[in-house]
C-alpha positions as CSV (number, residue, x, y, z in Angstrom):
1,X,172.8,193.2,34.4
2,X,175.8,190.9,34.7
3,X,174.5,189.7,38.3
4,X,171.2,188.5,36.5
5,X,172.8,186.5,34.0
6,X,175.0,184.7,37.0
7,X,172.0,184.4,38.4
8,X,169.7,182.7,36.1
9,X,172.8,180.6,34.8
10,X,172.9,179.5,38.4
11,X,169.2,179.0,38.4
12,X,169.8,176.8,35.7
13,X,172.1,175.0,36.7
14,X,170.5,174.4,40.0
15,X,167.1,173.3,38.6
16,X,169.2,170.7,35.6
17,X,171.0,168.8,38.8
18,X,167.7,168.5,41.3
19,X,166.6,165.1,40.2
20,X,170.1,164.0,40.7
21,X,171.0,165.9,43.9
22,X,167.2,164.4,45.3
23,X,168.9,160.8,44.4
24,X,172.1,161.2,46.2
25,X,170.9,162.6,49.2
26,X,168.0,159.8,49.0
27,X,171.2,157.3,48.8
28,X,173.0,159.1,51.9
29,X,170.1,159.1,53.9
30,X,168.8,155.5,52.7
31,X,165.4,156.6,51.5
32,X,164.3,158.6,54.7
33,X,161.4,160.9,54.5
34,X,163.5,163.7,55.5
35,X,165.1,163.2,52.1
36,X,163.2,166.4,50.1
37,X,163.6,168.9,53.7
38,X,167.5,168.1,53.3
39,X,167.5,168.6,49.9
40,X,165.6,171.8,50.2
41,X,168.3,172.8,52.6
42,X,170.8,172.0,50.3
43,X,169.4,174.5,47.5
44,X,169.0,177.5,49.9
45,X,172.4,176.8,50.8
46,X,173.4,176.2,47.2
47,X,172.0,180.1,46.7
48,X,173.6,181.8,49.5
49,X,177.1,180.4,48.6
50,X,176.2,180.5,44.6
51,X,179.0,183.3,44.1
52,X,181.5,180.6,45.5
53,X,180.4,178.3,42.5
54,X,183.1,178.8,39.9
55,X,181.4,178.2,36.8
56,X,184.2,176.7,34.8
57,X,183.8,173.8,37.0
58,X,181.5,171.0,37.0
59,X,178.1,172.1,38.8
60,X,177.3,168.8,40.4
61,X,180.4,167.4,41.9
62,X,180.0,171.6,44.1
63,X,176.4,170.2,44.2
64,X,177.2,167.2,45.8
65,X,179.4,168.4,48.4
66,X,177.3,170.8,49.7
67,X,174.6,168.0,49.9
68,X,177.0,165.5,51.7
69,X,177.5,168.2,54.6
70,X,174.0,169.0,54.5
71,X,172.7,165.3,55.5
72,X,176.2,164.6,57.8
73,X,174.2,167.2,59.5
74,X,171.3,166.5,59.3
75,X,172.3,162.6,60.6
76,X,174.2,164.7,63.6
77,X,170.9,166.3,64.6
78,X,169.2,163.2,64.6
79,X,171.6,161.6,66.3
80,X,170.1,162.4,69.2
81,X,167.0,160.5,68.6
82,X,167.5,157.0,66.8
83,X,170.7,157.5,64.4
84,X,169.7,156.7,60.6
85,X,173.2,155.4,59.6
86,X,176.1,155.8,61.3
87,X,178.8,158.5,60.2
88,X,181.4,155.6,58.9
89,X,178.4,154.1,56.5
90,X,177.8,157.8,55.3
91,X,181.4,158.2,54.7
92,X,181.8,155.2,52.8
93,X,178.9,156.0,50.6
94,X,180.0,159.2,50.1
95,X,181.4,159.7,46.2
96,X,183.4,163.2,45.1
97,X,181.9,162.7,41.8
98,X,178.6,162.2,40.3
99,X,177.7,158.1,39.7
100,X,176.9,156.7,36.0
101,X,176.0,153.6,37.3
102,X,172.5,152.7,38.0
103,X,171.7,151.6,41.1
104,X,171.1,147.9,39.9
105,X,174.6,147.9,38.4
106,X,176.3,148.8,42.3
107,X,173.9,146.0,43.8
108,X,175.0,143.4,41.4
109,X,178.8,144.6,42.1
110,X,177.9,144.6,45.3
111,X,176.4,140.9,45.3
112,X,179.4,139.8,43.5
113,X,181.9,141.4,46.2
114,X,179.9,139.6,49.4
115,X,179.9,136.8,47.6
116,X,184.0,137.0,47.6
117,X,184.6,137.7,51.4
118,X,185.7,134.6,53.3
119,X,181.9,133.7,55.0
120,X,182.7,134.5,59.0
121,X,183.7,137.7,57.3
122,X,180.3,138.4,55.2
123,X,178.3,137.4,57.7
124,X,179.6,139.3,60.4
125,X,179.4,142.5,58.1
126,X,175.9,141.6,57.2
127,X,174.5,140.9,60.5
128,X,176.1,144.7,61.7
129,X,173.5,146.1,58.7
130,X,170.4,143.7,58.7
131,X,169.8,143.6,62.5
132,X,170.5,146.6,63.5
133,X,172.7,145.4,66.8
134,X,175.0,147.5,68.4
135,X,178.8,147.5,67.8
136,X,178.8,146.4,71.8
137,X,176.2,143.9,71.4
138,X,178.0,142.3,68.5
139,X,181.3,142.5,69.8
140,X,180.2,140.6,73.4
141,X,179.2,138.1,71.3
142,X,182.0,137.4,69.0
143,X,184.5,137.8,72.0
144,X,186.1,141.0,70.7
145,X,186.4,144.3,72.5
146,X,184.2,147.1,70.8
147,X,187.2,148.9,69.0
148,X,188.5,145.6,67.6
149,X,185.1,144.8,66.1
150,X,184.7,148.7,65.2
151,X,188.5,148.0,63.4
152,X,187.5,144.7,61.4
153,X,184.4,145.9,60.3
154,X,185.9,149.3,59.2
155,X,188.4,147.3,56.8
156,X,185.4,144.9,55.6
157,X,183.9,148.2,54.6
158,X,186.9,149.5,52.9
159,X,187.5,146.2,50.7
160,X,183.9,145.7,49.7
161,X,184.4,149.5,48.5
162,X,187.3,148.9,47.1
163,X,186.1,145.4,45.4
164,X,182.5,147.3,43.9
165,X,184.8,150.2,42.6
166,X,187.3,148.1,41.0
167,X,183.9,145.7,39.6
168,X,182.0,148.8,38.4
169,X,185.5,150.0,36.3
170,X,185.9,146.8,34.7
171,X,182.1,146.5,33.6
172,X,181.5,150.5,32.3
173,X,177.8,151.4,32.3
């Protein structure tokens, strides 16, 4: 009888988090259709592991985890077609614990931040995202060697980050 209660606690507690599991592996895969076959992957997994769930912790940060490693691999099975996002991007968007923010609130932090990087900077960081060139295509152009470019964009990443934490703290939802 005790295995049934777990069980239907977990149940609960699986079917309370969906909408907001569905919305962060929407956010690590950027929308893709494959978005509700991850997330289905994510609950079967969820229920195979469910007696590794201690239930004095908080559901959804376990949630999220498993849901991060479900779409890193799902992106690594893809990646052998045309690659969604990058592991780095994933990585960066990546967040241990559930987000109060709303997703207008991180795009107007996120405005605000681009607006305070230096403009060869912003640009060079924008371009990377909006047309979809190639570290090596971008890098022949600027002059820079692959892993240079890889290097500055990986620490424009990190302070934009860094800048949209630090703005979202500051201004609590």
């Amino acid at each position: 009888m005790k295995e049934n209660q777990e069980n239907s606690f977990f149940v609960n507690e699986l079917t309370k988090a969906q909408p907001k599991m569905r919305g962060y592996v929407a956010k690590l895969l950027a929308n893709s259709p494959s978005t509700d076959d991850v997330l289905q992957e994510c609950n079967k997994l969820l229920w195979v592991k469910r007696t590794d769930w201690d239930p004095d912790t908080i559901f959804l940060k376990w949630a999220y985890r498993v849901c991060y490693f479900q779409a890193m691999a799902y992106c690594r099975d893809k990646s052998r077609e045309k690659l969604i996002f990058n592991p780095e991007l994933i990585e960066m968007m990546r967040e241990e614990n559930p987000d109060e923010h709303t997703h207008s609130e991180r795009e107007v932090a996120m405005e605000q931040c681009l607006s305070k990087l230096k403009e060869p900077s912003r640009e060079i960081l924008l371009e990377r995202y909006r047309n979809n060139l190639s570290v090596e295509q971008m890098a022949e152009r600027e002059g820079l060697t692959a892993n240079a470019l890889s290097q500055k964009l990986l620490r424009l990443r990190y302070k934009l980050q860094h800048c949209i934490q630090e703005n979202l703290k500051s201004n609590p939802a």
